[in-house]
N, C-alpha and C positions, 0 to 999 in steps of 0.2 A: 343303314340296312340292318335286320333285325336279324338274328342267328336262329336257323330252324331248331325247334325244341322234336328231337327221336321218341324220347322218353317223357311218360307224364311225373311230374314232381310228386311223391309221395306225402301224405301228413305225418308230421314228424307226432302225432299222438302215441303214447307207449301204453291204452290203457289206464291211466290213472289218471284219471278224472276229477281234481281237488283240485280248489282254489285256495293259493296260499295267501298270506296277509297284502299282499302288493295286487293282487287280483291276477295275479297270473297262474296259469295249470299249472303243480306239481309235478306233471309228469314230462310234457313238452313242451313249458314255459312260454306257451302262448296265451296273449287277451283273447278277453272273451267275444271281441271281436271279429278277432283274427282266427279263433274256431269256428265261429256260426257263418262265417264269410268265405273258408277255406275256398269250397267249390267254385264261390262264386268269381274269385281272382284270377289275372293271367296269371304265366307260369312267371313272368320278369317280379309279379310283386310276392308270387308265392317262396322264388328264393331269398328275398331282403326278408320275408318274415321268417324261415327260415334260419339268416345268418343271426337276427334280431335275440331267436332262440337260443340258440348255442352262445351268444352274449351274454343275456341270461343268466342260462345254466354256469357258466364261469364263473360269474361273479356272487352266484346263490352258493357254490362251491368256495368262494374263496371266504365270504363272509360264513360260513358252516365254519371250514376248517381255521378260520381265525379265532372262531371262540363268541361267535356274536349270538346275544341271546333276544336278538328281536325278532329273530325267526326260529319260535318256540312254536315247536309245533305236541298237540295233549293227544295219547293214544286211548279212544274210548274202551272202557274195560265191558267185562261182559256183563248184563243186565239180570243173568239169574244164577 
């Protein structure tokens, strides 16, 4: 038996809209799949993408604060 959902799942998008080197968002570490499909999924697969997310972000975190330099990311300067 399937547990009634009260609340609709929110998109965990924060806004920043960049594809980092792995093809995942920058901002909510979702595929690009997994954003242009958002709507279209029940709420059971919207939270595995979700937790998918915050896996993620842990580990984009962990390899930042480790010192790892393959996720360089270049700030464009200004053009005039």
């Amino acid at each position: 038996m399937q547990q009634l959902e009260f609340f609709n799942i929110p998109s965990p998008c924060v806004g920043v809209c960049q594809s980092g080197p792995r093809g995942y968002c920058l901002g909510c570490f979702r595929s690009r799949e997994e954003r242009q499909h958002w709507n279209d999924v029940d709420d059971g697969t919207k939270r595995i993408i979700v937790k998918a997310c915050n896996r993620r972000k842990k580990a984009f975190d962990a390899r930042k604060k480790a010192g790892s330099k393959s996720e360089t990311h270049f700030q464009q300067g200004d053009l005039f």
